[in-house]
C-alpha positions in Angstrom: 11.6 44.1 8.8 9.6 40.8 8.4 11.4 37.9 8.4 11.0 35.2 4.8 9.0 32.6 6.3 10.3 29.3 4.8 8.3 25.7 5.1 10.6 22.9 5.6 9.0 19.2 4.8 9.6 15.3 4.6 9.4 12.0 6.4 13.0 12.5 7.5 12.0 15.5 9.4 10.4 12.9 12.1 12.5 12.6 15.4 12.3 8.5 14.4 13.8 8.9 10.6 17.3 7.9 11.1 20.0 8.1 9.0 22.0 11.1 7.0 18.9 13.2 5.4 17.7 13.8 8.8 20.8 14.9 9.7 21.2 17.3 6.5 17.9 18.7 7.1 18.5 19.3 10.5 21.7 21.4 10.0 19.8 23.5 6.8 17.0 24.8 9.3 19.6 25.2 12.5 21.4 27.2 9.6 18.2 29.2 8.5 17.1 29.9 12.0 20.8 31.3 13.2 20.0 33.9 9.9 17.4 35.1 10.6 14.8 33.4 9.1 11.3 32.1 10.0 11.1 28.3 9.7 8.0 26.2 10.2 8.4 22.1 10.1 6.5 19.7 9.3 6.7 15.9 8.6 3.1 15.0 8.1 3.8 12.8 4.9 5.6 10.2 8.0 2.2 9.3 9.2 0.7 8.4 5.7 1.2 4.4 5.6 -2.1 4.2 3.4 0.2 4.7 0.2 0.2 0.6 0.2 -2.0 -2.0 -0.8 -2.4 -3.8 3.0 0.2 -2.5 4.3 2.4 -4.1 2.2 5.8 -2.1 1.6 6.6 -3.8 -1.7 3.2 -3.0 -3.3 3.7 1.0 -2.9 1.7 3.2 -5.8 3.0 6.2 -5.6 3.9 9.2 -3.6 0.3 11.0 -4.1 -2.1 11.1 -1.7 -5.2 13.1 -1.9 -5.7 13.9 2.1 -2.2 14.7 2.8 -2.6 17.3 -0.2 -5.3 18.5 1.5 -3.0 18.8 4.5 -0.2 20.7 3.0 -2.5 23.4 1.5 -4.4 24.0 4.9 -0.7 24.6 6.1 0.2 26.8 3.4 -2.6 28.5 3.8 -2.2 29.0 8.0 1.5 30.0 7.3 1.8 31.5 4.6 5.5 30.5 3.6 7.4 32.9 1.1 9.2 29.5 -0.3 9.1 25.6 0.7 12.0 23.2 0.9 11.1 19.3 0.3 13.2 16.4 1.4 12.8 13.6 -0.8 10.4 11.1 0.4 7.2 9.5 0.3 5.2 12.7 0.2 7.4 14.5 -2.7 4.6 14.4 -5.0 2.2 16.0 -3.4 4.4 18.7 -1.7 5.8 19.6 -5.3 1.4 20.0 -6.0 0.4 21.4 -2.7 3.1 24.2 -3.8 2.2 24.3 -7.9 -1.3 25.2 -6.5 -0.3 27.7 -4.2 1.6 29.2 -6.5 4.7 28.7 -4.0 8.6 28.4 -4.6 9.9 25.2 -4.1 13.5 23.9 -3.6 13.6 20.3 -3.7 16.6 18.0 -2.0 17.3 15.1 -3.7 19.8 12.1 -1.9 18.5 9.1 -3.4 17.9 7.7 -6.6 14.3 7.1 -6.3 13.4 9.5 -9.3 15.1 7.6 -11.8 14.7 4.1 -10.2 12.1 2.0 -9.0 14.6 -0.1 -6.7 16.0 3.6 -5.6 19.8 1.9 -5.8 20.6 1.6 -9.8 21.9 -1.7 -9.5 20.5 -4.0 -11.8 19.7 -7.8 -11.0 22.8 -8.9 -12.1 24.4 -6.1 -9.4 25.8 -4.5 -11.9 25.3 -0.4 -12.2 22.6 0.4 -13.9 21.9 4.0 -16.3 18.8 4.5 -15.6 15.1 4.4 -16.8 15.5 6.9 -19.3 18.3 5.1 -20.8 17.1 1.3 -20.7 14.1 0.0 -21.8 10.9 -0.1 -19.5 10.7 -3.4 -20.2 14.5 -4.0 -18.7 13.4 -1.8 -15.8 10.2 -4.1 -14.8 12.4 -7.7 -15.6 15.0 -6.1 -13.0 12.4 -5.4 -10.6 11.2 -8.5 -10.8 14.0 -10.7 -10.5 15.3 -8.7 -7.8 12.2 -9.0 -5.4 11.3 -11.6 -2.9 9.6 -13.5 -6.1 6.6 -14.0 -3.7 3.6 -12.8 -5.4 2.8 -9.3 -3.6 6.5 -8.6 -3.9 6.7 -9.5 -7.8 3.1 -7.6 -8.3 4.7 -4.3 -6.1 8.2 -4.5 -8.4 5.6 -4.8 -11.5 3.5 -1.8 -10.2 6.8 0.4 -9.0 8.5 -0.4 -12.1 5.7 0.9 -14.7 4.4 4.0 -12.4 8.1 5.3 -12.0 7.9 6.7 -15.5 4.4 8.1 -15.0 4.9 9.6 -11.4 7.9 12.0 -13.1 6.2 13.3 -16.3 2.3 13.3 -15.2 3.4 14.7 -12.1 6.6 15.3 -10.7 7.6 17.2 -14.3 4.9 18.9 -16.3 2.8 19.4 -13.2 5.3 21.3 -10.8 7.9 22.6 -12.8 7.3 26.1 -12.6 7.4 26.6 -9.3 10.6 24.2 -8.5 13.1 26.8 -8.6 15.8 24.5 -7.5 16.7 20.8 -7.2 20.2 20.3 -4.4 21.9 17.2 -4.5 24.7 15.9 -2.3 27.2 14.6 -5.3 28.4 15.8 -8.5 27.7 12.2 -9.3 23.5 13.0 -8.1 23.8 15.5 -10.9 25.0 13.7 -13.3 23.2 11.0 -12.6 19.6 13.0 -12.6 21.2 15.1 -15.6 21.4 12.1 -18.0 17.6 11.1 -17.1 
């Protein structure tokens, strides 16, 4: 009997991400491989810095990057996985397309908040909780960006930039584009789901 060959990705899956994703990840494909399963890792997305203007963390686009989609379909094409599993990083974009065009399963893990908010922590500059961008206006989303960064100008232009293109990144892309073949999205908190629910 062949055994399902599963594609785990994301920047955590790097030996230097630290924190409690890698850790998460790391006990999901221990658990797969004790069961029988075929898995195949691979953290290329860690090595794509070029998502920044200069190098600049605060100035990041997006998550979309042409040669690391190029990437991910050469390695779908090589293994042939019968479903992927993303961790939520800096290549999410592109996996969720790499697999839309492949016309692959997805399941997609979710632990932070970067979806829904440009700052990824839904505190607002007053550090108050915040709702959301689907619940405030864009225009309160961008002021809290803003006000929040380093208010030196590649900072305020990055908080501008991240502000605007969350909005874009999850209906041009992350939504309409993929959602056929995201079969699945797992979160670590009823409080995720609500959270992601409501936006």
């Amino acid at each position: 009997q062949l055994k399902m060959k599963i594609l785990v990705t994301g920047s955590v899956l790097h030996p230097n991400w630290k924190g409690g994703e890698p850790k998460v990840a790391h006990q999901l494909i221990s658990f797969l491989r004790q069961n029988g399963y075929d898995v195949l890792i691979n953290y290329a997305a860690y090595y794509f810095k070029d998502l920044t203007i200069k190098n600049d963390p605060n100035i990041t686009l997006n998550d979309y990057h042409k040669n690391l989609l190029k990437h991910y379909i050469k390695i779908i094409n090589k293994s042939k996985p019968d479903l992927i599993i993303a961790f939520y990083d800096n290549g999410t974009t592109t996996i969720l397309e790499a697999a839309h065009k492949s016309n692959i399963p997805i399941i997609l893990y979710i632990h932070i908040v970067w979806p829904i908010c440009p700052k990824e922590t839904l505190i607002n500059e007053k550090y108050n909780q915040c709702v959301g961008v689907r619940n405030v206006s864009p225009i309160k989303c961008i002021k809290c960006h803003i006000l929040s960064s380093n208010k030196n100008l590649p900072s305020t232009l990055g908080a501008i930039v991240n502000a605007i293109s969350v909005p874009i990144r999850i209906h041009a892309r992350y939504l309409r584009l993929t959602y056929d073949n995201l079969r699945l999205i797992v979160v670590p908190s009823n409080y995720m789901k609500n959270i992601l629910t409501k936006n």
